[in-house]
C-alpha positions in Angstrom: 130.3 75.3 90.6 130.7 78.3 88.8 132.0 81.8 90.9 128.7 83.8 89.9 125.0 82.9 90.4 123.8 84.4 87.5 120.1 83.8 88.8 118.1 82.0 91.1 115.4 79.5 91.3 112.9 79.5 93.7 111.1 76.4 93.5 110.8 75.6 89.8 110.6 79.7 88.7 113.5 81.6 87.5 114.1 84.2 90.5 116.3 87.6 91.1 115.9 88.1 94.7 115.0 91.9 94.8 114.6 94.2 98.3 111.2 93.5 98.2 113.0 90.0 99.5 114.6 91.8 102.7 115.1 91.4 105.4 116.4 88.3 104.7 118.6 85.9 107.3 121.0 83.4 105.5 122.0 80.5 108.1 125.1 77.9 107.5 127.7 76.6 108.9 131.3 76.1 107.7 131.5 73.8 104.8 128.1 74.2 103.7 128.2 76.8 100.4 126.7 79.6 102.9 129.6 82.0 102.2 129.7 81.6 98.5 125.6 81.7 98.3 125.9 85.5 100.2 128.3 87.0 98.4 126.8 85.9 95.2 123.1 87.0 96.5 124.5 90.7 97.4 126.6 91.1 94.3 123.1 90.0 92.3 121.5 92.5 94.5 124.2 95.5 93.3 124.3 94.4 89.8 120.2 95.5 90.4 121.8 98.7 91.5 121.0 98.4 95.0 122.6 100.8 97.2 124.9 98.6 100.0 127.1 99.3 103.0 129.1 95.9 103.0 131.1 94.1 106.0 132.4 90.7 105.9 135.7 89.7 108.0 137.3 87.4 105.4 139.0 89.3 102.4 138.5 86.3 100.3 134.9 87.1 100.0 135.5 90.8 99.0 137.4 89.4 95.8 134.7 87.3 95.3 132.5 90.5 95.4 134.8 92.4 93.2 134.7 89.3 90.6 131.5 89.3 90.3 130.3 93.3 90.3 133.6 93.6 88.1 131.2 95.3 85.7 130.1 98.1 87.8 133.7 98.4 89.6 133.6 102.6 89.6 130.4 102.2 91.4 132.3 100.7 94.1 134.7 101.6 96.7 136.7 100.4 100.1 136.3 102.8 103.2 139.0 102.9 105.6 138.6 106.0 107.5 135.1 107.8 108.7 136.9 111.0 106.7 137.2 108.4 103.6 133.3 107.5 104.2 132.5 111.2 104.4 133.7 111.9 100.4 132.2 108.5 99.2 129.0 108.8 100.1 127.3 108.8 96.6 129.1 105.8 96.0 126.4 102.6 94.8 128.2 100.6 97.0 130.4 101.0 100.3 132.7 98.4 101.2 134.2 98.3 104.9 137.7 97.4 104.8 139.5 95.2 107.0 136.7 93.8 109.8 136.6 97.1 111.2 133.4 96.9 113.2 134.0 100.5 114.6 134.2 102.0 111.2 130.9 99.7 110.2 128.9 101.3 113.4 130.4 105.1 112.1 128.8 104.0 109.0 125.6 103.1 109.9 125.2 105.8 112.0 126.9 109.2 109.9 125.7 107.4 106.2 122.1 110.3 105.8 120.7 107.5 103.0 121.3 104.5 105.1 117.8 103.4 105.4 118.4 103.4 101.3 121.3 101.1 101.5 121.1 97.2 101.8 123.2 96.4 105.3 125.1 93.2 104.2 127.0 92.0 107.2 128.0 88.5 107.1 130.2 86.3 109.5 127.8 87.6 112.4 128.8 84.6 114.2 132.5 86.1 114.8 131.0 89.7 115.6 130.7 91.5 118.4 127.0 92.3 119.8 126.9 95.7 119.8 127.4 96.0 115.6 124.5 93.0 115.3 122.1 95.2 117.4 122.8 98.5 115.5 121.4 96.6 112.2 118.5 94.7 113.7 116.1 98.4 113.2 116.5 98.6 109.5 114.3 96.8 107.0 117.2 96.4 104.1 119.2 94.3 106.0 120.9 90.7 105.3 122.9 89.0 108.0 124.4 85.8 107.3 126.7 83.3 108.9 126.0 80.6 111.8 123.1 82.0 114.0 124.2 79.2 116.5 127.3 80.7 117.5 126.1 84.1 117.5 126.4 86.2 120.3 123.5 88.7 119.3 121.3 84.8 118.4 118.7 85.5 121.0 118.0 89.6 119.4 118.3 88.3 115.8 116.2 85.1 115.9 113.6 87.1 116.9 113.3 89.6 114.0 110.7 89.5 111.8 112.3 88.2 108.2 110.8 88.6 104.7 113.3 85.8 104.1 115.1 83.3 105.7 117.6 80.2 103.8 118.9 77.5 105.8 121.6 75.5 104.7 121.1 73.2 107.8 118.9 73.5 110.8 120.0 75.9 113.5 119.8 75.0 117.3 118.4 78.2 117.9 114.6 78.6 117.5 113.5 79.9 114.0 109.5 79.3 112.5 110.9 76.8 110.1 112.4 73.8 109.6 115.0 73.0 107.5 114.5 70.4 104.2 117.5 68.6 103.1 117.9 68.7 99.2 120.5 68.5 96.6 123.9 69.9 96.3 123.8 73.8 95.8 120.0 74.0 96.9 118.9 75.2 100.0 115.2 75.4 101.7 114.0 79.2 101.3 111.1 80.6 103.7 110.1 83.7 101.8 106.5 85.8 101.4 104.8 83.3 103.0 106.2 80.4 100.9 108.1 77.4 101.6 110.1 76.2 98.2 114.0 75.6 97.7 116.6 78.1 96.2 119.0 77.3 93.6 121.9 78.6 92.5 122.3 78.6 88.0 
């Protein structure tokens, strides 16, 4: 499978998600292409020129970020400090560095154009509650990773989604139920449409 979804098809029609997509809640488990289907679906999102505060745990899944936004790479940058946050804050896109859930909540609460921003925050089933329930209030928001196993599942099954992809069906109570399908397609709830995504 190639490293970049170029696009997306939802159903049979060619498809760039967009933010009139968001909210959007991406569920998977290990194994199951949810990772790589994330990072590829924000980095599509900033190649748009979305504006994004960023936080996933695994570096592995910034490089893929920074393979596929290589284009755009001045438009990016990695905040370690709040100070470091402060001088960036024109940036496109603001990456958190190192898991650091403290600096993420800083973020979200000191960034003036955060209800501008996309809030990517993936692996939500390693994270701690309190940076979950700081995220659920905003409208451009993804969260991704295995709802299951999160400790925030109760708060953030509830939300209202614009869109919602399964890669399997979660234990915890969502309106939908998930389709199996082909390798590298996934069932897609999204503006009041049940179809299948697909990553090209």
């Amino acid at each position: 499978m190639d490293s970049h979804v170029n696009f997306l098809k939802v159903g049979d029609k060619k498809h760039h998600f967009d933010e009139h997509d968001l909210p959007t809640l991406i569920h998977y488990k290990a194994k199951e292409w949810g990772s790589h289907y994330s990072m590829s679906l924000i980095a599509n999102l900033i190649l748009q020129w979305s504006k994004a505060l960023i936080f996933t745990w695994y570096p592995e899944a910034k490089e893929q970020l920074y393979t596929d936004t290589k284009t755009i790479a001045e438009h990016i940058v990695v905040i370690h400090t709040l100070a470091e946050l402060k001088k960036n804050i024109d940036k496109q896109v603001l990456i958190i560095n190192n898991a650091d859930e403290r600096l993420c909540l800083d973020a979200i609460k000191n960034l003036l154009d955060i209800n501008q921003r996309i809030i990517f925050i993936k692996n939500i089933d390693i994270l701690h509650k309190q940076l979950l329930m700081s995220c659920l209030k905003y409208s451009k928001l993804i969260l991704s990773g295995d709802l299951d196993v999160c400790v925030a599942k109760a708060n953030i099954s509830k939300k209202k989604y614009t869109s919602m992809i399964l890669f399997s069906q979660p234990k915890t109570k969502v309106p939908y139920t998930f389709i199996p399908l082909e390798q590298y397609t996934w069932y897609i709830w999204s503006k009041n449409k049940e179809s299948y995504v697909k990553s090209v």
